[in-house]
PyMOL commands that place a pseudoatom at each C-alpha (Angstrom):
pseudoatom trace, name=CA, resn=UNK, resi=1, chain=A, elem=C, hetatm=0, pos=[44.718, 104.817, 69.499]
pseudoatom trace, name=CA, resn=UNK, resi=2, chain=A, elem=C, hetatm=0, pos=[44.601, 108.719, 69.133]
pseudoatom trace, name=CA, resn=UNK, resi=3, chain=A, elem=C, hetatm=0, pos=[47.312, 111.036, 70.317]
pseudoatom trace, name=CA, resn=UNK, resi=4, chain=A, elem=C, hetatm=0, pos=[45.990, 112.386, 73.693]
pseudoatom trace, name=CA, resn=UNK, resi=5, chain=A, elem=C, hetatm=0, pos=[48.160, 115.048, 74.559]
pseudoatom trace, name=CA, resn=UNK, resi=6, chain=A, elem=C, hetatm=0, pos=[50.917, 117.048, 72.114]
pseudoatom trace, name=CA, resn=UNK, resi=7, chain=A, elem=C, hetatm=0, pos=[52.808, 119.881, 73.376]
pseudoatom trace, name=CA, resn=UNK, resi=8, chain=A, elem=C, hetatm=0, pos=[55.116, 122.079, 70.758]
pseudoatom trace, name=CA, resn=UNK, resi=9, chain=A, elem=C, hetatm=0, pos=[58.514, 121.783, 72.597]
pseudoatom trace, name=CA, resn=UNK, resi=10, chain=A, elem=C, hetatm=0, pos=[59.841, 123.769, 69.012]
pseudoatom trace, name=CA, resn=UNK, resi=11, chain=A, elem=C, hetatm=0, pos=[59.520, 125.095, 65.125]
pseudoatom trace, name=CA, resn=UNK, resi=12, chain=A, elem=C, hetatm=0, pos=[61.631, 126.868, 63.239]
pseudoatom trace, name=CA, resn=UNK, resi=13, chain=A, elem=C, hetatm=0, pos=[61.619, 127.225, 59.405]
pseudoatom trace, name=CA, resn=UNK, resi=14, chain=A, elem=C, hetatm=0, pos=[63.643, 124.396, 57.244]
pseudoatom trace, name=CA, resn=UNK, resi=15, chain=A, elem=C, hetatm=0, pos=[63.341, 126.610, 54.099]
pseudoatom trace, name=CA, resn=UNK, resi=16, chain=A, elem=C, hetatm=0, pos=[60.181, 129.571, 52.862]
pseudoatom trace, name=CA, resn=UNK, resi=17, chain=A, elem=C, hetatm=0, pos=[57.446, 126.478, 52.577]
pseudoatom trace, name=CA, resn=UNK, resi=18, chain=A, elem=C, hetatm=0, pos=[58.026, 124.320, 55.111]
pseudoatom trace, name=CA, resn=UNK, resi=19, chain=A, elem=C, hetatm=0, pos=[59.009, 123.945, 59.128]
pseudoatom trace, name=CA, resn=UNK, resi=20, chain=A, elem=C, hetatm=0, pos=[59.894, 121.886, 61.419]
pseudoatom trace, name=CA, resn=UNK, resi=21, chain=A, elem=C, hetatm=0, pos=[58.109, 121.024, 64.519]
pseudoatom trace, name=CA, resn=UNK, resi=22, chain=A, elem=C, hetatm=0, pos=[59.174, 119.007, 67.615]
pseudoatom trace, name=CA, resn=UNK, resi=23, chain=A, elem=C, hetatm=0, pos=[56.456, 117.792, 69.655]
pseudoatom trace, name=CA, resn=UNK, resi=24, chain=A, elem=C, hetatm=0, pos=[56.078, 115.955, 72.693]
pseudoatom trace, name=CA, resn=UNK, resi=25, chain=A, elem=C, hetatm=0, pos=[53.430, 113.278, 72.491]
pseudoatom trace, name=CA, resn=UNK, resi=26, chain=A, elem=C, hetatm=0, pos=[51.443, 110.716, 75.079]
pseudoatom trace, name=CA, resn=UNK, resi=27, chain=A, elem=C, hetatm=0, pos=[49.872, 108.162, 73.847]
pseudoatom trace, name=CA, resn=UNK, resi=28, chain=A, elem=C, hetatm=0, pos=[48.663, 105.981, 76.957]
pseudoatom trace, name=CA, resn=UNK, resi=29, chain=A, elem=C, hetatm=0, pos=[51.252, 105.695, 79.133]
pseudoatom trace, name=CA, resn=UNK, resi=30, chain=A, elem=C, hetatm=0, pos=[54.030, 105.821, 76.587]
pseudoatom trace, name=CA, resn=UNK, resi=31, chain=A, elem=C, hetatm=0, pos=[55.299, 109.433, 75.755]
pseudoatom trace, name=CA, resn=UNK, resi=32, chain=A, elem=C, hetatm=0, pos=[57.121, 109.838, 72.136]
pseudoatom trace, name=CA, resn=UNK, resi=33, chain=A, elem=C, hetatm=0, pos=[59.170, 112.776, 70.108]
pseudoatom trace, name=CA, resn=UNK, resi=34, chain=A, elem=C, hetatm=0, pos=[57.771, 113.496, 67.276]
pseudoatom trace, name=CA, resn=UNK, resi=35, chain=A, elem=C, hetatm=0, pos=[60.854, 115.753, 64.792]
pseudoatom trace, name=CA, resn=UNK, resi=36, chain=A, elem=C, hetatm=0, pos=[58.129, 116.176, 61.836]
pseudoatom trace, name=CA, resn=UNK, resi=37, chain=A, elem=C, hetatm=0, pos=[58.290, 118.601, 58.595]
pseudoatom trace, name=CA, resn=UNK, resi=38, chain=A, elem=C, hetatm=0, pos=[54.705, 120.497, 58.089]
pseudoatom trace, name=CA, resn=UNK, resi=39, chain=A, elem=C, hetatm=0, pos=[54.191, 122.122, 54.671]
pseudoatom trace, name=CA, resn=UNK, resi=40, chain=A, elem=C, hetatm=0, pos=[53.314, 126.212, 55.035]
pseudoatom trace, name=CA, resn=UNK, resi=41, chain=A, elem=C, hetatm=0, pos=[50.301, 127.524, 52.287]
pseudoatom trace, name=CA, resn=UNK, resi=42, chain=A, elem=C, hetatm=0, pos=[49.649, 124.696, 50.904]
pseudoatom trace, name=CA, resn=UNK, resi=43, chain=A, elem=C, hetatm=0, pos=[46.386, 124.904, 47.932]
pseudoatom trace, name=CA, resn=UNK, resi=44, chain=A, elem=C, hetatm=0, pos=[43.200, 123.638, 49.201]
pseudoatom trace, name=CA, resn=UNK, resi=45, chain=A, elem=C, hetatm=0, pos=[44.225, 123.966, 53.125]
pseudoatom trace, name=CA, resn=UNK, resi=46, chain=A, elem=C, hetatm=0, pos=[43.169, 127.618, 53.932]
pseudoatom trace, name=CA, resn=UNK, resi=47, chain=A, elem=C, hetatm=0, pos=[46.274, 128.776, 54.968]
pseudoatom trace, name=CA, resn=UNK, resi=48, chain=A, elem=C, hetatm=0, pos=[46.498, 125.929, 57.923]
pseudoatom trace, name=CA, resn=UNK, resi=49, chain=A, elem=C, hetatm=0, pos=[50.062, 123.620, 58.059]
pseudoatom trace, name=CA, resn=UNK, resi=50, chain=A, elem=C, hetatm=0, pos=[50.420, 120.247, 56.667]
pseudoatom trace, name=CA, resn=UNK, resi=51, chain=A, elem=C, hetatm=0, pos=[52.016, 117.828, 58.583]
pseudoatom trace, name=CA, resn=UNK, resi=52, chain=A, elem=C, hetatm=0, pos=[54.041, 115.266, 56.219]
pseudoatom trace, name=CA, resn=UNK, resi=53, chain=A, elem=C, hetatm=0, pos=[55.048, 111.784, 56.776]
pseudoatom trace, name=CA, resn=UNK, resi=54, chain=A, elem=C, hetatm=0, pos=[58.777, 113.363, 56.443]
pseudoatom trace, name=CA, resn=UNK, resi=55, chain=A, elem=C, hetatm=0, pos=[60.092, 113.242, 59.877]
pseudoatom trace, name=CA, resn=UNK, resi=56, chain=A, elem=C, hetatm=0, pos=[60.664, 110.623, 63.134]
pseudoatom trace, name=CA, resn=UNK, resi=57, chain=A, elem=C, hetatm=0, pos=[58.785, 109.517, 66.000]
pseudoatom trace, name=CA, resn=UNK, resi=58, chain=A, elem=C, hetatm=0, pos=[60.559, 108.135, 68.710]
pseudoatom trace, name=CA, resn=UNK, resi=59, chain=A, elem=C, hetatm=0, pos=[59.921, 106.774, 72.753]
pseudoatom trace, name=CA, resn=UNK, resi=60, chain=A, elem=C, hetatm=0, pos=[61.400, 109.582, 75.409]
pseudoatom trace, name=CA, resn=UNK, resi=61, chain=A, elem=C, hetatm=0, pos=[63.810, 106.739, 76.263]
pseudoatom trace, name=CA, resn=UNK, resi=62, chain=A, elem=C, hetatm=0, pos=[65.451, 106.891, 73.554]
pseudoatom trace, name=CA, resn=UNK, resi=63, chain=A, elem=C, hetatm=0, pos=[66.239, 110.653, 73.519]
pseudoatom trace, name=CA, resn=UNK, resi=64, chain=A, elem=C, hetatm=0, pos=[69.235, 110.797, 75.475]
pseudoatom trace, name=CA, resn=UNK, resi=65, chain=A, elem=C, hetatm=0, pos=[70.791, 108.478, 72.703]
pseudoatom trace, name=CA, resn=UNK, resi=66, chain=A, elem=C, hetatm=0, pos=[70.123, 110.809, 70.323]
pseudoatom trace, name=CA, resn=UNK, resi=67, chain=A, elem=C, hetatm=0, pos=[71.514, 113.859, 71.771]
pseudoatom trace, name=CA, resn=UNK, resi=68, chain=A, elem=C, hetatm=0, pos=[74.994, 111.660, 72.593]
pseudoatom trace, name=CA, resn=UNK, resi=69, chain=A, elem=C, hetatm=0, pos=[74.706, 111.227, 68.234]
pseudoatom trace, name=CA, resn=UNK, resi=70, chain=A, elem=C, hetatm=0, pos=[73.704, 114.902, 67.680]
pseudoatom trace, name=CA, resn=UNK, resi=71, chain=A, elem=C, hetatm=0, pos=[76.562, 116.202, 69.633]
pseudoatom trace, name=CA, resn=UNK, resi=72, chain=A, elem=C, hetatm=0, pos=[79.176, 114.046, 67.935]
pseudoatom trace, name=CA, resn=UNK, resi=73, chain=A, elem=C, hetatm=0, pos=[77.642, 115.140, 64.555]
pseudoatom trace, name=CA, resn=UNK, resi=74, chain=A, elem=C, hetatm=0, pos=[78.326, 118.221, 65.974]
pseudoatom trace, name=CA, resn=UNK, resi=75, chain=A, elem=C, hetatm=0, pos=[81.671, 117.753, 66.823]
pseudoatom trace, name=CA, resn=UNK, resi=76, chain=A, elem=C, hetatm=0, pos=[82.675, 116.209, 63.531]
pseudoatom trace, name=CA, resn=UNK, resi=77, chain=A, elem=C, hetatm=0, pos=[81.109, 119.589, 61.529]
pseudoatom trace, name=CA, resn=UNK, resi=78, chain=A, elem=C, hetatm=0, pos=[83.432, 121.830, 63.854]
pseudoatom trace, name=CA, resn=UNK, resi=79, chain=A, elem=C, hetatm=0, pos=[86.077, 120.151, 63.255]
pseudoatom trace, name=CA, resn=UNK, resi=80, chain=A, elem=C, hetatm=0, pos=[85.716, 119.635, 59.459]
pseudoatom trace, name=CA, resn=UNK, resi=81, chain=A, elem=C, hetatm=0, pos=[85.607, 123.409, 59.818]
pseudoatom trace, name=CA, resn=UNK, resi=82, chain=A, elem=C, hetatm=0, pos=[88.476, 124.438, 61.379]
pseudoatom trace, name=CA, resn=UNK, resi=83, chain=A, elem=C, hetatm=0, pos=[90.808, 121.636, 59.397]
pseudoatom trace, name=CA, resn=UNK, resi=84, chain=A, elem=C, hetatm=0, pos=[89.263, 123.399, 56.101]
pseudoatom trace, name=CA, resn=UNK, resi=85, chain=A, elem=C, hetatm=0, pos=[89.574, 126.856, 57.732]
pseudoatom trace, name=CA, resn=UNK, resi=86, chain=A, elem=C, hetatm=0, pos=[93.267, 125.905, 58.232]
pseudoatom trace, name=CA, resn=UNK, resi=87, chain=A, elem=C, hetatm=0, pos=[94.166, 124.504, 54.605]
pseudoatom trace, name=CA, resn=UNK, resi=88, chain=A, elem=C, hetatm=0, pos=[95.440, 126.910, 51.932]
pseudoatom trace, name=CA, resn=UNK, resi=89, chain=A, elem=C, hetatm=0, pos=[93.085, 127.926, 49.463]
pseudoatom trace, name=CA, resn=UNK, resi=90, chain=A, elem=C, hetatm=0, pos=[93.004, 125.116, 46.346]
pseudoatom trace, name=CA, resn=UNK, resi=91, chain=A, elem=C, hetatm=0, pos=[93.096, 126.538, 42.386]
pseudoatom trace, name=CA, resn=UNK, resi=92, chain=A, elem=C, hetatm=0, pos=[89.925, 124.834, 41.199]
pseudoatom trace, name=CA, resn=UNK, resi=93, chain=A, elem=C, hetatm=0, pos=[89.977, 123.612, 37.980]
pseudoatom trace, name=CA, resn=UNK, resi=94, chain=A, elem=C, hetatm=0, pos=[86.584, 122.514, 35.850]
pseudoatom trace, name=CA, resn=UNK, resi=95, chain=A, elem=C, hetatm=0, pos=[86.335, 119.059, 34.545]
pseudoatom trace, name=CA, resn=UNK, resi=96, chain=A, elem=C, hetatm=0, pos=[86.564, 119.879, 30.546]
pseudoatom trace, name=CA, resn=UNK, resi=97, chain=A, elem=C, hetatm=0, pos=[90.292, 121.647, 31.302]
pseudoatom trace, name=CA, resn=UNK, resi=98, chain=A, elem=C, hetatm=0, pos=[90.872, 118.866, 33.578]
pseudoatom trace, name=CA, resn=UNK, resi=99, chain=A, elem=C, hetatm=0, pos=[90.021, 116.522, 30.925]
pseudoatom trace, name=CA, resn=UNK, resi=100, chain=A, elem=C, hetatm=0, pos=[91.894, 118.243, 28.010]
pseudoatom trace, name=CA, resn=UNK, resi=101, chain=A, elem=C, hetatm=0, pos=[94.817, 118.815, 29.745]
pseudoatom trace, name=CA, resn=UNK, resi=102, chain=A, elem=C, hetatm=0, pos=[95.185, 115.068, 30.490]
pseudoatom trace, name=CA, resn=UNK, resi=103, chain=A, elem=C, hetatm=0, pos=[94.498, 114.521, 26.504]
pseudoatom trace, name=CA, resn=UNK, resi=104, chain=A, elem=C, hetatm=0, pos=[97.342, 116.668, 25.603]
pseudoatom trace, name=CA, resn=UNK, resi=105, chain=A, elem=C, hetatm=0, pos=[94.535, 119.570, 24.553]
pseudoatom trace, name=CA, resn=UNK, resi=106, chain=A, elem=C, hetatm=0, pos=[95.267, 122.817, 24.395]
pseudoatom trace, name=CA, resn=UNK, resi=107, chain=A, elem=C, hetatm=0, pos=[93.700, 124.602, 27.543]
for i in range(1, 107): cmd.bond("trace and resi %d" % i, "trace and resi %d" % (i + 1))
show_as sticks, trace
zoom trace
C-alpha cells in the first residue's frame, strides 16, 4: 500500500550532506511519523534528495510517548551541563605519561 498523503512538518541540516526530515504520513486510515535522514547531491540523482533507510517510522499514537522520552533526554543533558559547568577544571594527562609514570618512567 502506497503512502497517500505526506506533509513536511520539518528539515533542518544533520551535517553539509545530509538532513533530516519529519513527515507526517497517512496510509489508510492509520497516520505515522516518519524522523528520516535524506542524503543532499548525491552522484547520479540530479541534484534531487535521497531518502535513506536511516531514520523511524512510527503510529501518531505513539508520539506523545516520545516527547515524555525527548524531554527527559533533555533534562538529563542540562543537567550534565550545569554539574560539569560547576566542577573545577581537571589537569588532563595523556595515556603514555599516565602509563610511565605508573612504571616508575621518567615523565
Amino acid at each position: 500500500m502506497a503512502i497517500e498523503k505526506q506533509i513536511l512538518l520539518d528539515s533542518f541540516d544533520k551535517n553539509s550532506r545530509e538532513v533530516i526530515k519529519l513527515h507526517l504520513q497517512e496510509l489508510g486510515e492509520n497516520r505515522y511519523l516518519d524522523l528520516r535522514v535524506w542524503l543532499l547531491d548525491e552522484p547520479g540523482t540530479n541534484g534531487a534528495e535521497q531518502s535513506t533507510e536511516r531514520g523511524l517510522t512510527l503510529h501518531v499514537e505513539l508520539l506523545p510517548r516520545l516527547i515524555e522520552a525527548l524531554q527527559r533526554a533533555d533534562e538529563l543533558l542540562r543537567q550534565s551541563k550545569e554539574k560539569a559547568d560547576q566542577q573545577p577544571a581537571v589537569c588532563q594527562v595523556g595515556r603514555s605519561q599516565l602509563g610511565r609514570s605508573r612504571l616508575g618512567g621518567g615523565a
